[in-house]
VOBA-1610 file (N, C-alpha, C; in pm, whole numbers, padded with zeros to 5 digits, always signed):
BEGIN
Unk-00333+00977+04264Unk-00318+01111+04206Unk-00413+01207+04275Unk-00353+01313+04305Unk-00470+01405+04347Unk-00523+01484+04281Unk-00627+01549+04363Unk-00797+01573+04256Unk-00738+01735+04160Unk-00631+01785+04198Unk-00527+01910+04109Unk-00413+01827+03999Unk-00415+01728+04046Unk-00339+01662+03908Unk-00294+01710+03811Unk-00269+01713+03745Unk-00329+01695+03570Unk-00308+01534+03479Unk-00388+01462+03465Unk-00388+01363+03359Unk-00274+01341+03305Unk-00190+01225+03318Unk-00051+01202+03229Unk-00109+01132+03051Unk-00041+01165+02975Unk-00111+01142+02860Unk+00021+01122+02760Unk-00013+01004+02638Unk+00050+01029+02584Unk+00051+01049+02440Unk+00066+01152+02345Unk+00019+01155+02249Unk+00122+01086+02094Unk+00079+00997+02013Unk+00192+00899+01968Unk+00284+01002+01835Unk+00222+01134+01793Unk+00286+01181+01678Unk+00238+01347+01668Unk+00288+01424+01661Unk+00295+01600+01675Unk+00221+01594+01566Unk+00071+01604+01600Unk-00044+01638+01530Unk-00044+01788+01548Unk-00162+01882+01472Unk-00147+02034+01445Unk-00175+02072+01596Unk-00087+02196+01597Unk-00154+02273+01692Unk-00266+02285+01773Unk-00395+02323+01646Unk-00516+02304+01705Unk-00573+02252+01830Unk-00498+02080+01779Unk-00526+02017+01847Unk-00419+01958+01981Unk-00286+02001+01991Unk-00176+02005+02105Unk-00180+02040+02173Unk-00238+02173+02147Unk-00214+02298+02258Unk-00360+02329+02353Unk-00446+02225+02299Unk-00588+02199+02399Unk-00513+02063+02500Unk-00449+01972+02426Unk-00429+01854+02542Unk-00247+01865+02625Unk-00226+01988+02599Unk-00111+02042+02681Unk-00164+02139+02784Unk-00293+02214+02725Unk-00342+02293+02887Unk-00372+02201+02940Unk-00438+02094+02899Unk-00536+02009+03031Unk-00447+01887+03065Unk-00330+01859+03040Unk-00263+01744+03071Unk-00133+01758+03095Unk-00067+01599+03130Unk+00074+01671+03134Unk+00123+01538+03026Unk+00149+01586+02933Unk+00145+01548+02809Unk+00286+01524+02736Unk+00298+01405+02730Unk+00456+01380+02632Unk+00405+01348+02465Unk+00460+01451+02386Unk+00458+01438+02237Unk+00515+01375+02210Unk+00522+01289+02131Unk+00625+01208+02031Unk+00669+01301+01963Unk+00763+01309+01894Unk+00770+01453+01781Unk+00890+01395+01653Unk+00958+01262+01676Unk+01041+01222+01621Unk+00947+01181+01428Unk+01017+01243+01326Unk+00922+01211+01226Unk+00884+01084+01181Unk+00936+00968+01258Unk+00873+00829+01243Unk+00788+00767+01349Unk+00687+00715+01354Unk+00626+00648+01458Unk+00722+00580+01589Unk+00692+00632+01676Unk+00770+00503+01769Unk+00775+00386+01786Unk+00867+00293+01769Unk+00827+00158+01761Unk+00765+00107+01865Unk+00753-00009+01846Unk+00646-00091+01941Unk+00701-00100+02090Unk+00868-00149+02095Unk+00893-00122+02228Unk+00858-00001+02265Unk+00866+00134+02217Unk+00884+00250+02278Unk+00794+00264+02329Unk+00671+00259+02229Unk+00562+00281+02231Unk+00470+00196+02352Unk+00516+00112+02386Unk+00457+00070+02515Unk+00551+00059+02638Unk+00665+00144+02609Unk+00716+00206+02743Unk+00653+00292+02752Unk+00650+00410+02673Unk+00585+00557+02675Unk+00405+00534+02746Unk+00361+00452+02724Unk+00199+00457+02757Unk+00153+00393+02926Unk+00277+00338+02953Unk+00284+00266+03085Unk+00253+00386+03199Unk+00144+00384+03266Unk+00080+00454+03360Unk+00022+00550+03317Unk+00004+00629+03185Unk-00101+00673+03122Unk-00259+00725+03185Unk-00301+00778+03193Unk-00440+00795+03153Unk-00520+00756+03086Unk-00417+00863+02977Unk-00545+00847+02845Unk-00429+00867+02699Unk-00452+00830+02596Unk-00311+00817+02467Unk-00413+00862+02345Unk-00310+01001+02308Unk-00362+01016+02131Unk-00350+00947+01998Unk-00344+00849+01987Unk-00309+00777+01881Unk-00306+00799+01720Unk-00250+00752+01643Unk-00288+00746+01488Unk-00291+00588+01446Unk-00313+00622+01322Unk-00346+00463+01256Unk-00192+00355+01292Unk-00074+00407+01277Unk+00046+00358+01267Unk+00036+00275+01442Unk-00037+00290+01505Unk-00031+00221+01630Unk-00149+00135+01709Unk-00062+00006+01682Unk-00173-00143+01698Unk-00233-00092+01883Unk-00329-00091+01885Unk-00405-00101+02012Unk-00465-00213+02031Unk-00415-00306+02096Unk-00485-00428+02170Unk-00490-00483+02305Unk-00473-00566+02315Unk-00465-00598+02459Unk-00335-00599+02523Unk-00237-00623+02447Unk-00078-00586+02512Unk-00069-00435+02509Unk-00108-00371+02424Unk-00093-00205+02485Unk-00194-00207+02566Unk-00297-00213+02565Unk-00367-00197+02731Unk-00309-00266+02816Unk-00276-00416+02804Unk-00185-00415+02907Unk-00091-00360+02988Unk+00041-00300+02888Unk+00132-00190+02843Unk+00071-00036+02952Unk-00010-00039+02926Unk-00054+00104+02981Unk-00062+00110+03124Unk-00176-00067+03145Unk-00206-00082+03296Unk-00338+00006+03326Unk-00408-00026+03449Unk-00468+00001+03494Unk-00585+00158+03520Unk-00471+00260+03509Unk-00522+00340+03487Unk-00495+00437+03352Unk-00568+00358+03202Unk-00587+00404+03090Unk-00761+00355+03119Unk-00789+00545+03050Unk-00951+00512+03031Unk-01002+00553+02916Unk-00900+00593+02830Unk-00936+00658+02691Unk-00822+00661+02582Unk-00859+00606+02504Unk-00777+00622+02366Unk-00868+00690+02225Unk-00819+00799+02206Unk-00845+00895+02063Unk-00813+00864+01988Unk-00852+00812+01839Unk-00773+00807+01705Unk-00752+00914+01658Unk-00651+00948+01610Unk-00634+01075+01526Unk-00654+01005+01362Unk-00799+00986+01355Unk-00833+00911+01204Unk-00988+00895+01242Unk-01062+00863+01100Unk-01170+00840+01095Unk-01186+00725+01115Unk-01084+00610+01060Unk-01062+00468+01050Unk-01006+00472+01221Unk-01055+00306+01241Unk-01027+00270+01352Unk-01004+00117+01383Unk-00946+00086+01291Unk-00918-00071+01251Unk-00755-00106+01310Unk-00707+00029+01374Unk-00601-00030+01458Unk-00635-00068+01562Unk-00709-00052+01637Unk-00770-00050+01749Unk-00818-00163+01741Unk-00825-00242+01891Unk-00890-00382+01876Unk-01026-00344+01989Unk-01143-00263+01915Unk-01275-00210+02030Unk-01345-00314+02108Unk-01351-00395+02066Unk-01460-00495+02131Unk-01342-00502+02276Unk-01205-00537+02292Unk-01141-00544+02403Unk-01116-00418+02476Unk-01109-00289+02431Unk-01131-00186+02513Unk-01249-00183+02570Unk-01392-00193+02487Unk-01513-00183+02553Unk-01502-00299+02675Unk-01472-00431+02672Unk-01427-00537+02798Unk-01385-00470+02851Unk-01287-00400+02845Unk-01175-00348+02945Unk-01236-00186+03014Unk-01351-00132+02977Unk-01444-00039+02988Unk-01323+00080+02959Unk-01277+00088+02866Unk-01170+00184+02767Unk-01261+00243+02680Unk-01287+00383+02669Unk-01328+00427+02582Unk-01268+00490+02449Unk-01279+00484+02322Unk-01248+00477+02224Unk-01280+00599+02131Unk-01247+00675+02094Unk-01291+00765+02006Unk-01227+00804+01856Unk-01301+00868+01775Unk-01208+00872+01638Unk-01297+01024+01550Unk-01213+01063+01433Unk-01242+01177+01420Unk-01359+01231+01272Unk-01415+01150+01282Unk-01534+01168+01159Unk-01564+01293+01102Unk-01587+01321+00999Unk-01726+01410+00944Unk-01635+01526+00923Unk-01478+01568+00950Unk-01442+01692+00916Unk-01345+01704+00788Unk-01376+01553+00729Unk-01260+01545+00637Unk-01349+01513+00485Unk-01452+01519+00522Unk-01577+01419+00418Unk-01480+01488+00254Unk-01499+01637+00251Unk-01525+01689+00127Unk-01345+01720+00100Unk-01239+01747+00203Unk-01094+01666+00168Unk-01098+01561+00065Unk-01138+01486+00107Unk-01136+01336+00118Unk-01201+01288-00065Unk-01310+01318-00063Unk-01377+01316-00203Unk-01355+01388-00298Unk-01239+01539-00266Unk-01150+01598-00378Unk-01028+01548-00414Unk-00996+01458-00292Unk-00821+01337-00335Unk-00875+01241-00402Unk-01034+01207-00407Unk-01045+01070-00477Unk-01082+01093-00617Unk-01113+01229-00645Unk-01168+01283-00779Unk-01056+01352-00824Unk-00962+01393-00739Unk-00807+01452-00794Unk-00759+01300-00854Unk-00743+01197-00797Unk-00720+01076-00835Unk-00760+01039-00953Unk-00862+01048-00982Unk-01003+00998-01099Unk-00935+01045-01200Unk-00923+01209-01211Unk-00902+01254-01334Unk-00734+01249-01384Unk-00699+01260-01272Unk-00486+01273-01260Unk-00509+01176-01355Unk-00541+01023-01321Unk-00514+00863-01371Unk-00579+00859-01464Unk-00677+00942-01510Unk-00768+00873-01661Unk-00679+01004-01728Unk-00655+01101-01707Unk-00572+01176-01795Unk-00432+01160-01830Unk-00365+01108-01750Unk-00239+01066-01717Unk-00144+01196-01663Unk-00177+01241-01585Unk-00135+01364-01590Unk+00017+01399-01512Unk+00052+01287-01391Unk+00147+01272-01360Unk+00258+01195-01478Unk+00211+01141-01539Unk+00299+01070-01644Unk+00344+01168-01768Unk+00243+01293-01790Unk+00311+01378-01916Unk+00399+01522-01843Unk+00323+01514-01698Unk+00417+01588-01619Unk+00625+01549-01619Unk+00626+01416-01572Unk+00740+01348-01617Unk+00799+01402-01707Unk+00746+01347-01799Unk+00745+01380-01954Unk+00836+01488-01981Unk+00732+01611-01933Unk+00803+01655-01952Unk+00940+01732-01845Unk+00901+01685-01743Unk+01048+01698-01608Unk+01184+01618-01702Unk+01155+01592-01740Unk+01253+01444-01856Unk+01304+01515-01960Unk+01293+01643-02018Unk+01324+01691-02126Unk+01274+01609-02215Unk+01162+01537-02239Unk+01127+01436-02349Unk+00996+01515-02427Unk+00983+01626-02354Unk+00879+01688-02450Unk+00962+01764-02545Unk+00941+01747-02683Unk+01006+01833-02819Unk+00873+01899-02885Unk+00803+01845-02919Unk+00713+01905-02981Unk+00562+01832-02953Unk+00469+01915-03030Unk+00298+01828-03009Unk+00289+01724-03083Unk+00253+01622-03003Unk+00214+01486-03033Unk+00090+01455-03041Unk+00034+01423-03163Unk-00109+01412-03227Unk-00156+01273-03099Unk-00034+01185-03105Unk-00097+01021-03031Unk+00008+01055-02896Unk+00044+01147-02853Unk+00088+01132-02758Unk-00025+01174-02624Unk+00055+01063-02518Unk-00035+01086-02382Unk-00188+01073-02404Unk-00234+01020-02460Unk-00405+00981-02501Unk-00429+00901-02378Unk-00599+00961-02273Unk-00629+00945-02187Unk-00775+00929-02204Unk-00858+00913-02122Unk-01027+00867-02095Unk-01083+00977-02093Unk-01177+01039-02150Unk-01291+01112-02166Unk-01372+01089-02016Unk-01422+01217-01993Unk-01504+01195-01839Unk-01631+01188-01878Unk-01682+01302-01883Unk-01808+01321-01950Unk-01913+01239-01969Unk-02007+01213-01910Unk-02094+01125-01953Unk-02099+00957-01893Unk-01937+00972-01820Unk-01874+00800-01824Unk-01958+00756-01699Unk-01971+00615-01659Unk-02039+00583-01527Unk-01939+00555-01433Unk-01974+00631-01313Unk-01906+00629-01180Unk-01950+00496-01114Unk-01906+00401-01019Unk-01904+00324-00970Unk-01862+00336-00834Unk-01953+00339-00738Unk-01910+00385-00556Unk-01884+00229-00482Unk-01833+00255-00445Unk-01867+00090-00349Unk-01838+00173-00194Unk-01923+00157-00133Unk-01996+00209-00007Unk-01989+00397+00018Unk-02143+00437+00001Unk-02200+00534-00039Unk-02240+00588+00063Unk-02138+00587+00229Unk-02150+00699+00328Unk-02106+00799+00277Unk-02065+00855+00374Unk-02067+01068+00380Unk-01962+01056+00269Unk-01829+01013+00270Unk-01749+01035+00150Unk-01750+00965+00007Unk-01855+00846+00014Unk-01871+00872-00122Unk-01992+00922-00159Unk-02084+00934-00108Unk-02180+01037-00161Unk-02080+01140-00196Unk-02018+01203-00117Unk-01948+01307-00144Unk-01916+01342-00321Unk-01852+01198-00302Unk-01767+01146-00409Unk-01882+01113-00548Unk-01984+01101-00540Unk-02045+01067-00652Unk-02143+01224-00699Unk-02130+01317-00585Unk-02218+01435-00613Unk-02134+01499-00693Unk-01985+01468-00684Unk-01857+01574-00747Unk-01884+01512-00915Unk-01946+01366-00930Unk-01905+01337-01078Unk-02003+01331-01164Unk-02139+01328-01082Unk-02269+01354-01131Unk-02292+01506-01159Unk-02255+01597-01103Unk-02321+01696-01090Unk-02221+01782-01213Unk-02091+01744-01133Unk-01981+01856-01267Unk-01967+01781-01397Unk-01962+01673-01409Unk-01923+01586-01512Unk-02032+01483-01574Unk-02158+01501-01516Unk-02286+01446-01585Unk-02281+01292-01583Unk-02186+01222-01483Unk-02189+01103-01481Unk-02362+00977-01416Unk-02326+00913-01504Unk-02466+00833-01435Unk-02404+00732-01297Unk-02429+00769-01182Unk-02361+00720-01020Unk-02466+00567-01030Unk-02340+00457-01018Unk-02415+00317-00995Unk-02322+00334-00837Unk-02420+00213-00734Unk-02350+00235-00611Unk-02365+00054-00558Unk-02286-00032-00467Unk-02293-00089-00398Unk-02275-00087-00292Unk-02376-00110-00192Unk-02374-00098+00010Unk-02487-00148+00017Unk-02447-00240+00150Unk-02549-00319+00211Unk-02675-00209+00259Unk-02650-00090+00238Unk-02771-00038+00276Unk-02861+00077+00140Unk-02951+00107+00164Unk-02988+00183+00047Unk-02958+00361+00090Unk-02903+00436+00035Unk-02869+00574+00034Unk-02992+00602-00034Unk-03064+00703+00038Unk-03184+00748-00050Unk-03135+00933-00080Unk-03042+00939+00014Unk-03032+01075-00062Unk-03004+01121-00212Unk-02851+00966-00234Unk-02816+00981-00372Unk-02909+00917-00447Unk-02975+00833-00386Unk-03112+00761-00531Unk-03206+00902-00563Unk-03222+01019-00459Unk-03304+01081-00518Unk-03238+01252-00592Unk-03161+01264-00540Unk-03053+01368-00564Unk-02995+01356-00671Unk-02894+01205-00730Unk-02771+01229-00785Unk-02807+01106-00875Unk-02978+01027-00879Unk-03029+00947-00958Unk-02960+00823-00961Unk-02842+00794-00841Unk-02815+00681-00841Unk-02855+00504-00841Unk-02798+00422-00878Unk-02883+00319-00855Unk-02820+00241-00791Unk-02900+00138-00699Unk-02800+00040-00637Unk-02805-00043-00675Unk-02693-00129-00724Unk-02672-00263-00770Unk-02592-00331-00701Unk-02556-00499-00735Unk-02463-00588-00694Unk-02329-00552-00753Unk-02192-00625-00653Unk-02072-00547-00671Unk-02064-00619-00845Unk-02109-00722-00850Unk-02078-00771-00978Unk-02104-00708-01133Unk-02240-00620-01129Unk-02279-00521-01190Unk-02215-00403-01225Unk-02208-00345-01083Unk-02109-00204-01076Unk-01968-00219-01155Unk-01918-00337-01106Unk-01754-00336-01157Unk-01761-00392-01342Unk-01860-00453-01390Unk-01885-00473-01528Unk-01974-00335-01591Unk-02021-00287-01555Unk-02084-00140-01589Unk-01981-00055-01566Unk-01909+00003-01436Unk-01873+00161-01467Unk-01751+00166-01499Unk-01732+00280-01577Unk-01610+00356-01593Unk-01456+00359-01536Unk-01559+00419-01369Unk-01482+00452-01283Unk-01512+00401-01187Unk-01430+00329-01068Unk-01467+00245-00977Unk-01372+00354-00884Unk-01472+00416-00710Unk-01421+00442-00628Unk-01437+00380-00529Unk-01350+00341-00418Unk-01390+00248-00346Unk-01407+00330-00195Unk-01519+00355-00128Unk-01508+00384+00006Unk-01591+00315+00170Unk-01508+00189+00137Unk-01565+00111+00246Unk-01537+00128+00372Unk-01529+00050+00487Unk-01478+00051+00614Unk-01345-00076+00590Unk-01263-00070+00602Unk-01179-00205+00635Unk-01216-00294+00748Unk-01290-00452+00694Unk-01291-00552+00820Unk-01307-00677+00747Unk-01303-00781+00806Unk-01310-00877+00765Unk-01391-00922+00632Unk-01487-00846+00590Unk-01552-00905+00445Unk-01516-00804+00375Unk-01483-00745+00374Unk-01407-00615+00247Unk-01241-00649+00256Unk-01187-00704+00352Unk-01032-00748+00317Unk-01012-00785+00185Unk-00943-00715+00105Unk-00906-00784-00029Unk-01047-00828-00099Unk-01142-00703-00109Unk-01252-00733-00187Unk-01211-00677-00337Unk-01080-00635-00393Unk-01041-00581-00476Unk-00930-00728-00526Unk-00967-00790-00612Unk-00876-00892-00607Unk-00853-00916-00760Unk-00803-01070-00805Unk-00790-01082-00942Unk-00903-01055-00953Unk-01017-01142-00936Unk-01176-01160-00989Unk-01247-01031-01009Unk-01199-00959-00899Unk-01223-00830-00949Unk-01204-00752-01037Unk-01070-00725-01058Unk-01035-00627-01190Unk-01077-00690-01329Unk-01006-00828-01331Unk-01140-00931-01453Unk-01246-00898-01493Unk-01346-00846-01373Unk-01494-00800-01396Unk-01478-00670-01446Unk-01390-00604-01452Unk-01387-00477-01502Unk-01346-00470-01627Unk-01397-00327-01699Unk-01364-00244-01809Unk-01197-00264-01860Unk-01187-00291-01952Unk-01009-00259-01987Unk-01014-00088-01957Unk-01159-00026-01981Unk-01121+00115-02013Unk-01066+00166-01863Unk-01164+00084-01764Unk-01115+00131-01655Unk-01040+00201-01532Unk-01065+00278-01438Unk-01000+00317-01356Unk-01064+00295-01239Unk-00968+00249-01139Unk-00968+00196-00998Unk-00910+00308-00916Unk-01004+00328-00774Unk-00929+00454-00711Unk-00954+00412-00605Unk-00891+00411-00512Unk-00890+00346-00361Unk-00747+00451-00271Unk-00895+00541-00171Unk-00857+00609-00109Unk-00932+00646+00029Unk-00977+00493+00081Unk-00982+00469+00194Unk-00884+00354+00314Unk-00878+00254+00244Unk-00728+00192+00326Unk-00691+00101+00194Unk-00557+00101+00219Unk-00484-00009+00151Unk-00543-00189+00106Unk-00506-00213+00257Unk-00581-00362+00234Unk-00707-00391+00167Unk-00795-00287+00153Unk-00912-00334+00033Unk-00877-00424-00147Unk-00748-00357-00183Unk-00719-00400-00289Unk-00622-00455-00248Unk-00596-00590-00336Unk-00484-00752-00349Unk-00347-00628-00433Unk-00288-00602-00377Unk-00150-00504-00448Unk-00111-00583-00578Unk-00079-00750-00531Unk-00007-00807-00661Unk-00138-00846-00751Unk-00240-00829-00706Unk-00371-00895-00796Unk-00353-00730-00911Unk-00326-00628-00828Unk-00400-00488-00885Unk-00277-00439-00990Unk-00139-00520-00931Unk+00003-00469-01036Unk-00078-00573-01159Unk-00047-00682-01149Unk-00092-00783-01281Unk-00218-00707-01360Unk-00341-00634-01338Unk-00401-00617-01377Unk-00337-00487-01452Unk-00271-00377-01389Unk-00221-00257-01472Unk-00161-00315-01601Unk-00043-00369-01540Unk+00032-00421-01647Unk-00025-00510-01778Unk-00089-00577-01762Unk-00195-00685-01853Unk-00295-00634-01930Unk-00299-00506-01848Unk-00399-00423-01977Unk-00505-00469-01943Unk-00604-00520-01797Unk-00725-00555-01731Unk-00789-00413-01721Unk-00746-00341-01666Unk-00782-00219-01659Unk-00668-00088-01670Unk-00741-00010-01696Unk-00679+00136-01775Unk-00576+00221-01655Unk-00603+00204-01556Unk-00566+00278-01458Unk-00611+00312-01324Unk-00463+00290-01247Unk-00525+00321-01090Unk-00483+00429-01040Unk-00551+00534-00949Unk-00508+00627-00834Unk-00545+00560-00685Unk-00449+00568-00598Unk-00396+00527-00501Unk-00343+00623-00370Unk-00462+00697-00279Unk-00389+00759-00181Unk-00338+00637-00039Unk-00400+00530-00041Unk-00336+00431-00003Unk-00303+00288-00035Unk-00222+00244+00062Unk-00104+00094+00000Unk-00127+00025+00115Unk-00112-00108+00070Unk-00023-00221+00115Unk+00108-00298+00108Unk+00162-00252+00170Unk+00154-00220+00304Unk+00205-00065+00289Unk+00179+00046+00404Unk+00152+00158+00396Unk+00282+00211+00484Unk+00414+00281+00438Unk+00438+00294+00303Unk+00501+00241+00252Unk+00440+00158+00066Unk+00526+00057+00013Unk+00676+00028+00000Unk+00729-00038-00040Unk+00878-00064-00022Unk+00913+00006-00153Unk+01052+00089-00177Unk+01089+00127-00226Unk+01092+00051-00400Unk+01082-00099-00386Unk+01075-00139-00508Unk+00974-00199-00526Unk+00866-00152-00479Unk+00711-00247-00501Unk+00662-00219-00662Unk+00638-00342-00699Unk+00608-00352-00838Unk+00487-00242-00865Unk+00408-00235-00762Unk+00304-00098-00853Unk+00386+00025-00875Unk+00490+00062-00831Unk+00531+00199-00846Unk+00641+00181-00927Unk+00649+00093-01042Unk+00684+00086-01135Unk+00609+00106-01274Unk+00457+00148-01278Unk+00385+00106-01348Unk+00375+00277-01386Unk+00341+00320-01550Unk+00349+00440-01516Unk+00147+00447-01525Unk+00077+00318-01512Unk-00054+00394-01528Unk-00117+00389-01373Unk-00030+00372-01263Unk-00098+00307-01137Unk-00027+00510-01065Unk-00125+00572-01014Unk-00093+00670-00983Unk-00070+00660-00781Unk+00019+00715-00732Unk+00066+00644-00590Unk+00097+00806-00523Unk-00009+00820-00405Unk+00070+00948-00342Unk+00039+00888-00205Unk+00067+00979-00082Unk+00142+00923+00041Unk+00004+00936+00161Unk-00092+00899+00119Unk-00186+00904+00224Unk-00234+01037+00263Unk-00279+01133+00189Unk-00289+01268+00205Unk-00428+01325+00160Unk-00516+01233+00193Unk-00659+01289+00111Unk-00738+01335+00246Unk-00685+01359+00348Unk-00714+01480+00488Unk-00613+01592+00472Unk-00507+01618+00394Unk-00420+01682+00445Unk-00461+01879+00377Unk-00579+01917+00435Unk-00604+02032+00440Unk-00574+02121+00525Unk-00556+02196+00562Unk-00574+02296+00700Unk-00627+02284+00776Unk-00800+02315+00754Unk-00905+02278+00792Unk-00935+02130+00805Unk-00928+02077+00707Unk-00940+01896+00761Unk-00875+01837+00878Unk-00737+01881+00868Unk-00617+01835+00990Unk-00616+01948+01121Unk-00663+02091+01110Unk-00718+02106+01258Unk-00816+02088+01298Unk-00939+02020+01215Unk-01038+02025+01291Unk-01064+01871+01346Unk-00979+01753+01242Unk-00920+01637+01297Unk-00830+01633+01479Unk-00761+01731+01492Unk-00720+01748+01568Unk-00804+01781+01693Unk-00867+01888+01674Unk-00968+01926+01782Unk-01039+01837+01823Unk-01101+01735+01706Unk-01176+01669+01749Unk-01085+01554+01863Unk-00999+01532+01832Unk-00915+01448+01883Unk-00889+01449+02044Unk-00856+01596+02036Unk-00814+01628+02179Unk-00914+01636+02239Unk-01044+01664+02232Unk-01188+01690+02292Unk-01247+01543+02293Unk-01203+01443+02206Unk-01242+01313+02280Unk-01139+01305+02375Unk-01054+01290+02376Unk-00933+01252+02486Unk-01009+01333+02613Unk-01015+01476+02615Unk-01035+01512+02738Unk-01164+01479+02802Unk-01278+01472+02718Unk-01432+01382+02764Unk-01394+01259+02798Unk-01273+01197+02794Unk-01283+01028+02798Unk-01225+01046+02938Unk-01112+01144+02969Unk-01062+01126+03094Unk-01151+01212+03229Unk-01271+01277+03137Unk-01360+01363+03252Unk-01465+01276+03299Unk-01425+01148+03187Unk-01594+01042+03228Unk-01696+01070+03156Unk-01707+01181+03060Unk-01797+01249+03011Unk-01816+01177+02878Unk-01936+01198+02736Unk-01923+01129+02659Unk-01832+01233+02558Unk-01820+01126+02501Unk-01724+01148+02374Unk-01735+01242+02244Unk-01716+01350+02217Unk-01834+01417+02083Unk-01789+01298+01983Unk-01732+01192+01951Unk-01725+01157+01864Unk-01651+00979+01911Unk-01762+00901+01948Unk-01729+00823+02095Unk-01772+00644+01975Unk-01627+00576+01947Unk-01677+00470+01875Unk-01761+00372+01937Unk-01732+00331+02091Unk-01789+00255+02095Unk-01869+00292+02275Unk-01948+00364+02250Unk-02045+00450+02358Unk-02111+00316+02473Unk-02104+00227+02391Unk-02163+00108+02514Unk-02075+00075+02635Unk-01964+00181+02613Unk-01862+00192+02773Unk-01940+00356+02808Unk-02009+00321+02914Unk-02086+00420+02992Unk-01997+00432+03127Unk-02078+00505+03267Unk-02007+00514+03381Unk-02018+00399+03501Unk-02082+00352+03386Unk-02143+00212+03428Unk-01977+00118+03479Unk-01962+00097+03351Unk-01851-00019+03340Unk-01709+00050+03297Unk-01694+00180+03291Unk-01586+00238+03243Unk-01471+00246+03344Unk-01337+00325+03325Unk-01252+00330+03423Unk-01297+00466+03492Unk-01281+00444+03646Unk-01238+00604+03690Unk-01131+00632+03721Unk-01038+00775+03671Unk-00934+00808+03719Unk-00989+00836+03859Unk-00847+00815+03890Unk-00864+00865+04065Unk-00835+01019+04082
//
């Protein structure tokens, strides 16, 4: 390729503007634009001689798409904060640099999980129904009876940027006492938001409200299971709106239904998106929307930007503003030619 080029690139799904119309000046760039992911064949025809590829979660990155790509791929962007499609430890081998889009979605993100909180302890999609149904006639003294916030204990399970987020929204407006589990100690919320840290076994027999905001990997897989909801409150509500696979789906239907706990909100599933007859979305206390706790303006262009500005640092050699796995330097990385 010569040194006037422009970078062939491929980006897997018509992300915002923001962020298109930066990696269409600097590249020569094929959008996906079809409203379903490309499948797997396509998807590793389309990346074959590549550069560099915008990705989202919907697309497995491993060693057959690097393969797939060949030789000269030196950068792959997540368009996500999560990066558990991606297989990093073999890009970093492969001196592939990796990037993903952090820190612009924090306070998105902790208003879908507290929109969640209250929707599901109020029931609020269910009297909405209600009344879409013509089934509202008049006021019902025992009708639609839901959980009191006020006062109740919040329960975080991993207390980075979005659930701090997430525990400042229920301490501060709603006077909740914040219990937290993470292998590490948060001293902002121990001194700020008076949180305490305990074992998961504690948290889930103490609070109220259980939000879950971990990383998805091998010891949080299905850390939401029977044993889990067991340990919990009947009064309970479960909210998991960082990935699907954290919670056992058929462990978490048995528990709605059984009356283990009070209620779930759900901006994501397993598998993501559930099958048309999956037993949780039969339940009317399990609340289910479509993966949308970024979907701001601001959250999704500045997701974007960030996106395209790793892509173009990855193919300049340069670092990454937002670079997962930085131990691919110019050391061991690819150079375009």
């Amino acid at each position: 390729m010569s040194s006037d080029a422009k970078p062939r690139v491929f980006v897997t799904r018509n992300i915002p503007d923001a962020g298109l119309e930066i990696v269409q000046d600097a590249c020569d760039a094929e959008i996906w634009t079809e409203p379903l992911p490309p499948s797997r064949d396509v998807l590793l025809e389309k990346i074959a001689g590549c550069d560099g590829v915008l990705s989202l979660l919907t697309e497995r990155v491993d060693a057959e798409f690097f393969d797939a790509a060949g030789e000269r791929l030196v950068v792959v962007s997540n368009y996500a904060v999560g990066f558990n499609n991606i297989d990093v430890p073999e890009a970093t081998r492969r001196g592939i640099r990796v990037g993903n889009t952090p820190g612009v979605l924090t306070d998105a993100t902790a208003d879908m999980a507290f929109t969640l909180l209250i929707s599901a302890a109020r029931r609020i999609v269910e009297a909405a129904d209600y009344v879409r149904d013509g089934a509202w006639r008049t006021w019902e003294p025992r009708g639609h009876i839901g959980l009191d916030l006020c006062g109740k204990t919040i329960g975080i399970v991993g207390m980075g940027r979005i659930g701090f987020a997430m525990a400042r929204r229920c301490h501060r407006g709603w006077d909740m006492p914040v219990l937290y589990h993470d292998q590490y100690t948060n001293e902002a919320a121990e001194s700020e938001l008076g949180a305490r840290q305990v074992d998961l076994e504690t948290l889930l027999a103490e609070s109220d409200f259980v939000s879950v905001h971990v990383d998805l990997n091998e010891t949080t897989n299905g850390m939401f299971n029977a044993k889990a909801f067991e340990a919990m409150k009947p009064t309970a509500v479960f909210i998991n709106s960082a990935r699907g696979p954290l919670h056992v789906s058929s462990d978490l239907h048995d528990a709605l239904r059984d009356g283990q706990i009070f209620a779930a909100g759900l901006d994501v599933t397993d598998p993501e998106p559930p099958a048309a007859d999956d037993p949780l979305l039969s339940l009317a206390n399990c609340l289910v929307v479509p993966h949308i706790a970024s979907a701001t303006i601001a959250s999704r262009n500045g997701m974007a930007e960030i996106a395209a500005n790793n892509l173009l640092a990855g193919l300049a050699s340069e670092p990454l503003p937002c670079w997962v796995n930085p131990d691919v330097g110019d050391d061991n990385s690819r150079a375009r030619d």
